[in-house]
C-alpha positions, 0 to 999 in steps of 0.5 A: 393374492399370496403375492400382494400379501408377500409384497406388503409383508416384506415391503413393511418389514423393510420400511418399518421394521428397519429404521426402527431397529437403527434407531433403537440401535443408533440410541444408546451411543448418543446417549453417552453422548448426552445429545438431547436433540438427536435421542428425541428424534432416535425415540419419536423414530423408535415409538412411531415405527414400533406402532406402525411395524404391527403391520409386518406380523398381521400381514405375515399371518395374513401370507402364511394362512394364504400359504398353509403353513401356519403350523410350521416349524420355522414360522412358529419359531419366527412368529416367537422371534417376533413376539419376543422383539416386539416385548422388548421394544415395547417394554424395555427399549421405549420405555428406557429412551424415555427414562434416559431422555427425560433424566437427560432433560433434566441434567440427571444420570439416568439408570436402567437395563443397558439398552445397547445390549437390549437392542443388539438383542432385538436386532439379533432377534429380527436377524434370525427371523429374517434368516428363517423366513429365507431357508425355511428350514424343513419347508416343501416348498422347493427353495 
């Protein structure tokens, strides 16, 4: 069972996680750009894989019961890490491509939190977690 979960759980964050993550990134560019078409696709991207990118934190936990090691240190960081990426997606990342999108819309300026830094943060982020799901720093686990 420990290796369908681990299947799944990495399955998931390559497929969900990443596109994710390009689109958000790929967002702001084209946004100085002004390019209406490209940015309604970037944030339908940003918004369906965000919601279905749950995935990867319940099978991760799923794993990690599985593998006794939800009280470790270097899970409990990445399960922040994840936590804090998934706050600034749903709360500053989306919600920002939609004022953006929709002042773009209309001919406005649009204002707001500078989504290239937020999503070079929310990169980061998922980088880290992504690091301390492979050296498992203090793990007995003989890697």
């Amino acid at each position: 069972m420990t290796k369908v979960l681990l299947s799944v759980h990495v399955l998931a964050a390559i497929v969900l996680i990443g596109p994710v993550t390009v689109a958000a990134s790929l967002f702001p560019r084209h946004a100085r750009a002004k390019e209406v078409g490209v940015l309604r696709v970037l944030h339908r991207i940003s918004t369906g894989y965000a919601v279905a990118g749950l995935a990867v934190p319940v099978f991760g936990i799923a794993l990690a019961g599985q593998m006794h090691v939800l009280g470790d240190a270097w899970l409990v960081i990445s399960m922040a890490l994840t936590a804090v990426a998934a706050l600034l997606l749903a709360l500053v990342i989306v919600p920002g491509q939609r004022r953006v999108l929709a002042a773009l819309e209309k001919d406005e300026n649009a204002g707001g939190p500078n989504l290239g830094m937020v999503t070079g943060l929310f990169a980061l982020a998922w980088a880290v977690v992504v690091v301390l799901m492979i050296v498992r720093p203090g793990s007995t686990t003989g890697v």
